[in-house]
C-alpha positions, 0 to 999 in steps of 0.5 A: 430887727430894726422894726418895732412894736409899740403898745399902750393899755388903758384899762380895757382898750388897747393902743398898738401900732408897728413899723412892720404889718406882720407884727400888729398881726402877730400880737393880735393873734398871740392877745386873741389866743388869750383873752376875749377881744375885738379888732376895731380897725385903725384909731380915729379917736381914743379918750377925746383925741382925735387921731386922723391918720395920712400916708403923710403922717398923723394929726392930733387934735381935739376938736371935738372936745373944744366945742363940748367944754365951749357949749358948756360954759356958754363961750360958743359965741364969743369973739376970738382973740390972738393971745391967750393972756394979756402982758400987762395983766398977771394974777396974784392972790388980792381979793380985792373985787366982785367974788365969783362963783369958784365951782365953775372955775375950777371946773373950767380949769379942769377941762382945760387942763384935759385939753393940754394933752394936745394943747401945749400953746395953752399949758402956761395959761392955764397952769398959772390960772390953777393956781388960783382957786379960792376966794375967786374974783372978776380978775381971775375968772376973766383970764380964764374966760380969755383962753376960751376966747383964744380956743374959739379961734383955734378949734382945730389947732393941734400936732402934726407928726410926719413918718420919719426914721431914727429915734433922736431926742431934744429937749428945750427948757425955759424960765422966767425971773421971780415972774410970780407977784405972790412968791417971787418965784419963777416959773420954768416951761421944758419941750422935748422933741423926738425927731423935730417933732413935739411929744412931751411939754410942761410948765410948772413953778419952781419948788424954790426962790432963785436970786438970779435968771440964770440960776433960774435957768439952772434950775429949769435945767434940772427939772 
């Protein structure tokens, strides 16, 4: 009775695992007996994911997926760097500079924000730099340029999930002060832990104007 069984359904593909083998053979038979499918064994990568699986545990990761979008902006060959934003540098909405191509930023945001789903490092950057997609200049495509630099040093970056038992859920939550320069409104970033190990992230700004840190902090709390 303590054993379960865990499904996922992705249009046509589905994901099941279990804590006891009898039940993944199980629920193969009784979708089989119904519908018309195949077994394709254990996953090793689903939707740009790869999963590697180890009597230890699993590890996710996209590598794969980071050197497609590095080939395809021609950062293959850049210089690595330790951070993903510079502290002195924070974007904001002056025009004033070279206007650059906005199709292939946009772009670029939009494969980073595919990568966050195993990236949690890189969720803060590249949901700062979404929020600027008109009327592009120098500034703005050079911080996203920056997280493809910090990606090239951390190709193989991801989440490491060791077997464990029981289900116990923690959540962290964090927010800054008035850090946008266009709005004055803060941005909050949330972590939730299953068991010490990390499985839901997010950063977002805040829908409101706070007048203090803590009441920024509140308001994180109830996101």
């Amino acid at each position: 009775q303590d054993d379960i069984l865990v499904v996922e359904v992705y249009v046509d593909d589905i994901i099941f695992g279990s804590t006891h083998p009898r039940y993944i053979q199980l629920f193969f038979d009784l979708i089989k007996s119904r519908f018309e499918m195949s077994m394709m064994g254990e996953m090793t990568f689903f939707l740009g994911l790869q999963v590697n699986q180890s009597p230890c545990g699993i590890f996710l990761n996209q590598s794969k997926y980071v050197l497609e979008i590095m080939n395809k902006y021609g950062m293959e060959s850049c210089d690595p760097v330790g951070t993903l934003m510079e502290i002195k540098d924070k974007l904001d909405l002056d025009q004033n500079g070279t206007l650059v191509d906005a199709t292939k930023y946009r772009s670029m945001i939009g494969a980073l924000m595919y990568l966050t789903s195993s990236r949690p490092d890189i969720v803060y950057a590249t949901c700062l730099c979404a929020q600027y997609q008109a009327k592009l200049i120098e500034k703005h495509l050079k911080e996203v340029k920056r997280i493809f630099h910090y990606l090239r040093g951390t190709i193989n970056t991801g989440l490491w999930y060791t077997k464990d038992f029981g289900i116990e859920l923690t959540e962290f939550s964090y927010a800054d002060y008035a850090g946008c320069k266009d709005t004055f409104k803060s941005t909050f970033g949330g972590a939730q832990f299953l068991n010490e190990k990390l499985v839901s992230w997010s950063s977002k700004k805040q829908d409101c104007m706070t007048l203090s840190t803590a009441k920024a902090e509140y308001v994180s709390l109830s996101a």
